[in-house]
C-alpha positions as CSV (number, residue, x, y, z in Angstrom):
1,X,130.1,-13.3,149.5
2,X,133.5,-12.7,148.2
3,X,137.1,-14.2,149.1
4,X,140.4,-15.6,148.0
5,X,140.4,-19.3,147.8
6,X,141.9,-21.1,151.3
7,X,144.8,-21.9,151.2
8,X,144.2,-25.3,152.7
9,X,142.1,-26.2,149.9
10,X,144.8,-24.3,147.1
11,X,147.0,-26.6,148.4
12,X,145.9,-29.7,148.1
13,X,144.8,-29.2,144.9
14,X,147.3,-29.3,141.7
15,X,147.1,-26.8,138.7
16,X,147.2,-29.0,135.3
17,X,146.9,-28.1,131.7
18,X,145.9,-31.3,129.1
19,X,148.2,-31.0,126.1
20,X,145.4,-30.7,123.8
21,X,144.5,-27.6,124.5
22,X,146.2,-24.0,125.8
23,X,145.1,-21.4,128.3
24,X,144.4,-17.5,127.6
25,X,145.0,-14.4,130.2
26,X,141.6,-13.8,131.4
27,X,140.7,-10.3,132.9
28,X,140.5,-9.8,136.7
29,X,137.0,-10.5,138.7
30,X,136.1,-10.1,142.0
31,X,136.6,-14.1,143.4
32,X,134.1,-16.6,145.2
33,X,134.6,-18.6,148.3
34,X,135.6,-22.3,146.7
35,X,135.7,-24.9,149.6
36,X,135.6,-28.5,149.2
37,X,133.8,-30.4,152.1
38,X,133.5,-34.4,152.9
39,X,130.6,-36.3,150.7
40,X,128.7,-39.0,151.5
41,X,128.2,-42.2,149.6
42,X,126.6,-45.5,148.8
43,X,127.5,-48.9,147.2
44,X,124.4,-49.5,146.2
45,X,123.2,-49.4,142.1
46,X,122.0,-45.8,141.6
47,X,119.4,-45.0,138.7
48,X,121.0,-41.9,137.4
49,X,116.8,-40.7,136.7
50,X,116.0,-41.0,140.6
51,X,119.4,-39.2,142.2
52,X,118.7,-35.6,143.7
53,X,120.4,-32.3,142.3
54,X,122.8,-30.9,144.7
55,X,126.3,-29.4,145.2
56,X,127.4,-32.4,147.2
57,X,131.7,-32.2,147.3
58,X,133.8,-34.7,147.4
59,X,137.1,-35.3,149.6
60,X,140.3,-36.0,147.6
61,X,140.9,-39.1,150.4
62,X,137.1,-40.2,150.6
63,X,138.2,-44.2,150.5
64,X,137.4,-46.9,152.7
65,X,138.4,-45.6,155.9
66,X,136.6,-42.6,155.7
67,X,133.3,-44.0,154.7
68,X,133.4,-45.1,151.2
69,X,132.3,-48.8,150.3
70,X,132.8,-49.1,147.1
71,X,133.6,-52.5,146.0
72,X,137.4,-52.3,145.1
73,X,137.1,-55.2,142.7
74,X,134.2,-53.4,140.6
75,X,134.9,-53.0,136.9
76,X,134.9,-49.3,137.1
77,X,137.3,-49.4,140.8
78,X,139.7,-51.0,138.6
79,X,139.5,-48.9,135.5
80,X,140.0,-45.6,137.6
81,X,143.0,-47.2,139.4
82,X,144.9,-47.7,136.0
83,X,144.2,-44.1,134.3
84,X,144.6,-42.4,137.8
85,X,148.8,-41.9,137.0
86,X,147.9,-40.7,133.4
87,X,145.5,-38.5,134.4
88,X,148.2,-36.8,136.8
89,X,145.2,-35.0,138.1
90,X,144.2,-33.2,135.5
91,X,140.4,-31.6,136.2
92,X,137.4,-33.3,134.3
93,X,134.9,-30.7,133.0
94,X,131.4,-32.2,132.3
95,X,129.6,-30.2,129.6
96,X,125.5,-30.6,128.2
97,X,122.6,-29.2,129.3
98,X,121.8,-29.4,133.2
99,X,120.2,-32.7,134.3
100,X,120.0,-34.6,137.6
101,X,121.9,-37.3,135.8
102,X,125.1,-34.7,135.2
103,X,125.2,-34.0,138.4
104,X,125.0,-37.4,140.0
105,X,127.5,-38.8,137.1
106,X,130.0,-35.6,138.2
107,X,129.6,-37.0,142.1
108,X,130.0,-40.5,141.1
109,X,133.3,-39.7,139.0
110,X,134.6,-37.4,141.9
111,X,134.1,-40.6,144.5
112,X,135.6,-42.9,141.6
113,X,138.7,-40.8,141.2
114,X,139.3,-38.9,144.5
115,X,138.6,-36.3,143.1
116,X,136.6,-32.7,144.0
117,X,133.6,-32.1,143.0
118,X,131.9,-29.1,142.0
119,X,128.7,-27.6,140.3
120,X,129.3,-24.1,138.6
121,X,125.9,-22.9,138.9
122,X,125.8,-23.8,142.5
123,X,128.9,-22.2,143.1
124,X,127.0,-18.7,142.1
125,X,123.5,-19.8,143.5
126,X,125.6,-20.3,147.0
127,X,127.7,-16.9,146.7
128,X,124.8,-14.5,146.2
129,X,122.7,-16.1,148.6
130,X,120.5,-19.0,146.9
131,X,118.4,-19.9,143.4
132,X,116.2,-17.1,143.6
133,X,118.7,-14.4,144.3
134,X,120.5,-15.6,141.3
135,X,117.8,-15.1,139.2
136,X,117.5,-11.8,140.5
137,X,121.0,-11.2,140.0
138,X,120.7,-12.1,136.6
139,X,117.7,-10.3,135.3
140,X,119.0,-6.8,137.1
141,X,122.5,-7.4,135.9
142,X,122.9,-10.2,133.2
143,X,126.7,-8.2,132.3
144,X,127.5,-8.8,136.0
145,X,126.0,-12.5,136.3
146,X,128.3,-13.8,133.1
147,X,131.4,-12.0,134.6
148,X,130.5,-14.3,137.8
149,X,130.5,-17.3,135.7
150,X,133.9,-16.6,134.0
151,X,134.7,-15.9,137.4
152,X,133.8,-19.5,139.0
153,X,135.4,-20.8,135.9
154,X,138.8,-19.3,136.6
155,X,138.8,-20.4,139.8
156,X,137.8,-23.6,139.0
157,X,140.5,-23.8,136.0
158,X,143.6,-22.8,138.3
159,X,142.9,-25.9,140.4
160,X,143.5,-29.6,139.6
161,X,141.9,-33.1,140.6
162,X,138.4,-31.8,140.3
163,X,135.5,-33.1,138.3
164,X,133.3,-30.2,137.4
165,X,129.7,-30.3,136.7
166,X,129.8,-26.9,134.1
167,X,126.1,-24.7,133.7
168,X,124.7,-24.1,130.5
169,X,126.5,-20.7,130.0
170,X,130.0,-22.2,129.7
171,X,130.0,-21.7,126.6
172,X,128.6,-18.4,126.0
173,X,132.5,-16.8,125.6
174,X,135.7,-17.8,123.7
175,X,137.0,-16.8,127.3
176,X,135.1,-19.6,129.0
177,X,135.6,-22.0,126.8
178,X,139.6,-21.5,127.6
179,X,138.9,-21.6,131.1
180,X,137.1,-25.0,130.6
181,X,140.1,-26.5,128.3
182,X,142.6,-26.4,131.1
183,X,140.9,-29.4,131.5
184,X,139.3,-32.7,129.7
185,X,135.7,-31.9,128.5
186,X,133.2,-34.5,128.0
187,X,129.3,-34.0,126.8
188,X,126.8,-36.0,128.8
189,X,124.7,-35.9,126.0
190,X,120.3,-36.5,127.8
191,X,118.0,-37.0,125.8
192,X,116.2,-33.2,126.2
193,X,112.3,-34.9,126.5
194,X,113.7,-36.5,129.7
195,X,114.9,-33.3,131.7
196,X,112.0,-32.0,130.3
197,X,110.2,-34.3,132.2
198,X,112.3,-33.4,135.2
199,X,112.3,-29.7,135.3
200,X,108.5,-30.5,135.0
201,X,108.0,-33.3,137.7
202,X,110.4,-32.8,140.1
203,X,111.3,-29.3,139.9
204,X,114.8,-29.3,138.1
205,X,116.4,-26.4,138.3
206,X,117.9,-24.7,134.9
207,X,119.3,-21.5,135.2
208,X,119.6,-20.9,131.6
209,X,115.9,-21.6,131.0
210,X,113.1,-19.0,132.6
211,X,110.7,-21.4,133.8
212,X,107.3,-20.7,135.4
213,X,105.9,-23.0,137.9
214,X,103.3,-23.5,135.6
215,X,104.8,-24.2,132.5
216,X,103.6,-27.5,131.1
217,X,105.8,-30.2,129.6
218,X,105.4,-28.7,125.9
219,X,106.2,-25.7,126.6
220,X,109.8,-26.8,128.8
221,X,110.9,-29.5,126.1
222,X,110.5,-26.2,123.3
223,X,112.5,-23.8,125.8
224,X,114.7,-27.1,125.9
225,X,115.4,-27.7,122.5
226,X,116.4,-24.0,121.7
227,X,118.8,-23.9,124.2
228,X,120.5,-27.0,122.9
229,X,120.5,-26.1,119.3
230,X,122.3,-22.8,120.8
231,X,124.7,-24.4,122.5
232,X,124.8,-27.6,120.6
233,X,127.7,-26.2,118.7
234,X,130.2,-25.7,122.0
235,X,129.3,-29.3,123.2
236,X,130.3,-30.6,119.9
237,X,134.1,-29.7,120.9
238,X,134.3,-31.5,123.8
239,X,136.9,-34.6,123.8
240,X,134.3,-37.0,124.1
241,X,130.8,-37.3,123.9
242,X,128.6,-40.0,126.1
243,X,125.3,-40.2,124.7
244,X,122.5,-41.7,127.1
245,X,120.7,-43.0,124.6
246,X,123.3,-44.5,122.6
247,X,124.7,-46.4,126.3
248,X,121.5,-48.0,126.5
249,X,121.2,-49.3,123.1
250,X,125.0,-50.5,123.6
251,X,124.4,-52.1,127.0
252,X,121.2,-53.8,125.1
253,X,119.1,-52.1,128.0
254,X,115.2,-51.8,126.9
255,X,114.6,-48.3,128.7
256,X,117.0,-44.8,129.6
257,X,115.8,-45.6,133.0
258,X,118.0,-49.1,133.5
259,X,121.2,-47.5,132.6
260,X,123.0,-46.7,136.0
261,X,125.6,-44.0,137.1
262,X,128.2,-46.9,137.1
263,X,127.0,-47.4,133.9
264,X,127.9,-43.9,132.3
265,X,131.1,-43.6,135.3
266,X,132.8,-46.6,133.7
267,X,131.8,-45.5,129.8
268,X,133.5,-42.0,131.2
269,X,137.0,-43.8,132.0
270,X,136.9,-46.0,129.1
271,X,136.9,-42.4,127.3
272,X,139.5,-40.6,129.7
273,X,141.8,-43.6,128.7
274,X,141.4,-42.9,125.0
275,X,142.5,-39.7,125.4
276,X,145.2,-40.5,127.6
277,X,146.5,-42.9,125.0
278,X,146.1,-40.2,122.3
279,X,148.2,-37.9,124.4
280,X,151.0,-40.5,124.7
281,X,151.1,-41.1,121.6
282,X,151.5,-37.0,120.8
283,X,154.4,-36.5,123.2
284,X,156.1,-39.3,121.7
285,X,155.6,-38.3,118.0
286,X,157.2,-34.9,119.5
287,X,160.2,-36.0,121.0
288,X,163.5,-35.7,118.9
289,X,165.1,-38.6,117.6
């Protein structure tokens, strides 16, 4: 279960802090197995609603030769190519309440960039031995379990050129929150009746929520909406928000459903450029005359 990051994979990866925001010295945990592997991918439109939940990675060369084919004159190829030498590889930490949609979003921007990719919650599901030793992990030890998360999340901080798909208790500590702002957060903002609807339909799988098989739509949206107005507070502290809802209206779509991950990948980069532009403009106020 436990092991020092390779150093094949430490070495291709850069460490990067985002001038908005400095680290802490964070106490001493035992340390996970972090191993990026090759993804797999597809150029055609993807309905973020329909995409499966799963810790696919995603190689820091996945381009054409190795499989990709994404068309390199698309809106968002282009985008990514120009913030890609601002960015200097600094990690991409996507924050909100666990959907399908955050996850295939975090894949999407990981195959856009070249980046890694990496779900935090899988990354413990996958150490102790799968979903439901987890949960078992947590209820016997829930001290242990969060000391895990802070865990992944150092890990995960120390690293760069990784897009980072962050579980629901990121924000349970000041600690994890400065393990997350090594990095550029952004809240993927869902609208809570539709993971509702996923968690009850299709299974979803929210760590943070104790679900019974049998719990009816009702009674997940209510376990829903108290987690959010818990956490709602963390998310609001992210660098940039990208509201589903507020996409759709803007892209003059008539339903959630019609917005695609390209869709919310290109609003992403329209936002990392912002910020990139907001840091320039910071180093150059600070400079002496």
């Amino acid at each position: 279960m436990m092991g020092m990051i390779p150093a094949t994979a430490a070495a291709c990866l850069d460490s990067r802090s985002f001038a908005f925001h400095a680290s802490l010295n964070i106490p001493q945990f035992p340390t996970f197995n972090i191993i990026p592997n090759n993804p797999s991918s597809s150029s055609s439109p993807r309905r973020l609603s329909l995409r499966k939940s799963t810790a696919i990675t995603h190689s820091l060369h996945h381009d054409t030769a190795s499989g990709s084919t994404m068309d390199p004159n698309s809106p968002v190829k282009n985008k990514a190519e120009d913030i890609a030498p601002e960015l200097r590889g600094t990690s991409i930490y996507l924050v909100g309440i666990n959907s399908k949609i955050k996850t295939s979003l975090g894949e999407f921007m990981a195959e856009t960039l070249r980046y890694y990719f990496f779900d935090s919650d899988k990354l413990i599901e996958e150490a102790v031995g799968g979903s439901a030793a987890a949960r078992s992990f947590r209820e016997r030890d829930e001290k242990g379990y969060r000391e895990s998360e802070t865990e992944v999340l150092k890990q995960l901080s120390s690293m760069g050129r990784l897009v980072v798909s962050a579980g629901n208790g990121a924000f349970d500590s000041p600690t994890n929150l400065s393990l997350l702002r090594h990095g550029i957060l952004i809240w993927i903002d869902i609208p809570l009746d539709m993971i509702a609807k996923e968690a009850v339909e299709d299974g979803l799988h929210l760590p943070e929520v104790e679900l019974l098989p049998s719990a009816s739509y009702p009674e997940v949206l209510d376990q829903l909406t108290a987690l959010y107005k818990q956490m709602q507070g963390g998310y609001a502290t992210a660098d940039a928000t990208i509201s589903l809802q507020k996409l759709t209206q803007q892209l003059g779509y008539d339903s959630l459903d019609a917005v695609t991950v390209e869709d919310m990948g290109l609003e992403v980069l329209k936002e990392l450029e912002r910020l990139m532009r907001v840091k320039k403009l910071m180093e150059e106020a600070a400079r002496p005359f």
